[in-house]
N, C-alpha and C positions, 0 to 999 in steps of 0.2 A: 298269857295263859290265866291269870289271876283274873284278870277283865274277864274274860271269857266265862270263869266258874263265878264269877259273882253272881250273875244273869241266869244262871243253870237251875233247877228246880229239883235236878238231883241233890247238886251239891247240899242245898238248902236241907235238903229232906235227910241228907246223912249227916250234918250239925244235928240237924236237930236232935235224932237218933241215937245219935250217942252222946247228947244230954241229958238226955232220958234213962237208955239205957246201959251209958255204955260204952266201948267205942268197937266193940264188935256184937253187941247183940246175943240172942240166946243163937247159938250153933247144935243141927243133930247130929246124929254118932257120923262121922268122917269111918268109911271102909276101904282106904285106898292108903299107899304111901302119902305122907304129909309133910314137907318142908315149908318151914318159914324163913325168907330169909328179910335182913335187916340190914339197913346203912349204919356200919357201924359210927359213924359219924354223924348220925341223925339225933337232929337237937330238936325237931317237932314231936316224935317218936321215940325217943332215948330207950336204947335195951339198957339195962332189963329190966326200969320202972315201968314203962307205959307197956309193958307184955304180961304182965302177973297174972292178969285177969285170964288174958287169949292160954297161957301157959296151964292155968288151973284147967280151964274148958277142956283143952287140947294135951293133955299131958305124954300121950306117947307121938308128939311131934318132932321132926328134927328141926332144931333154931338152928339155921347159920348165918353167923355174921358176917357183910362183907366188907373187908379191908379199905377205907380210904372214899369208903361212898359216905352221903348224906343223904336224904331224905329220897329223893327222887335216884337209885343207885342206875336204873336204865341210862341217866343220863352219863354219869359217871366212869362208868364200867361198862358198857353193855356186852360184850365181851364174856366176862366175869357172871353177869346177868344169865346169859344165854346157858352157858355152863353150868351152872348151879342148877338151871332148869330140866336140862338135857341129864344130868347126873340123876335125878330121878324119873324122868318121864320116858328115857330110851329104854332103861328095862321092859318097859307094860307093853307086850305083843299088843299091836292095833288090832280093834273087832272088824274082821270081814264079816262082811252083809251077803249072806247065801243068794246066786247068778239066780237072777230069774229070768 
């Protein structure tokens, strides 16, 4: 995976980005539910220094941490992952597209 993103022009382009700016960028106004969630065990990432920024941006966010992950918590957890996801995103009635 690391071989893989060396070579990548994204990857590049999001270092660079958030040496510049940042490590998330100017964000506009979010009008939806907002969850962030975080390995709590993330030592690339650590809550709650490497968040101050995202938290001032975002301040009616929900942060949650998850128990026992690190950086990459899909790997971790996905379980736990998926959950946290579903916890906000099964409330929002899907948009039906009118029969034509």
């Amino acid at each position: 995976m690391i071989e893989g993103a060396r070579g990548c022009a994204v990857v590049v382009e999001g270092i660079e980005l958030a040496r510049r700016e940042g490590a998330f960028g100017e964000l506009r106004q979010i009008d939806c539910p907002l969850r962030i969630a975080y390995g709590e065990r993330d030592w690339l990432i650590p809550w709650p220094g490497a968040y101050e920024r995202l938290q001032r941006m975002l301040p009616d966010a929900e942060y949650v941490g998850l128990p026992d992950c690190g950086h990459l918590p899909m790997w971790d957890d996905p379980e736990l992952v998926a959950r946290t996801i579903l916890e906000v995103t099964r409330p929002v009635a899907p948009v039906v597209s009118p029969a034509t």
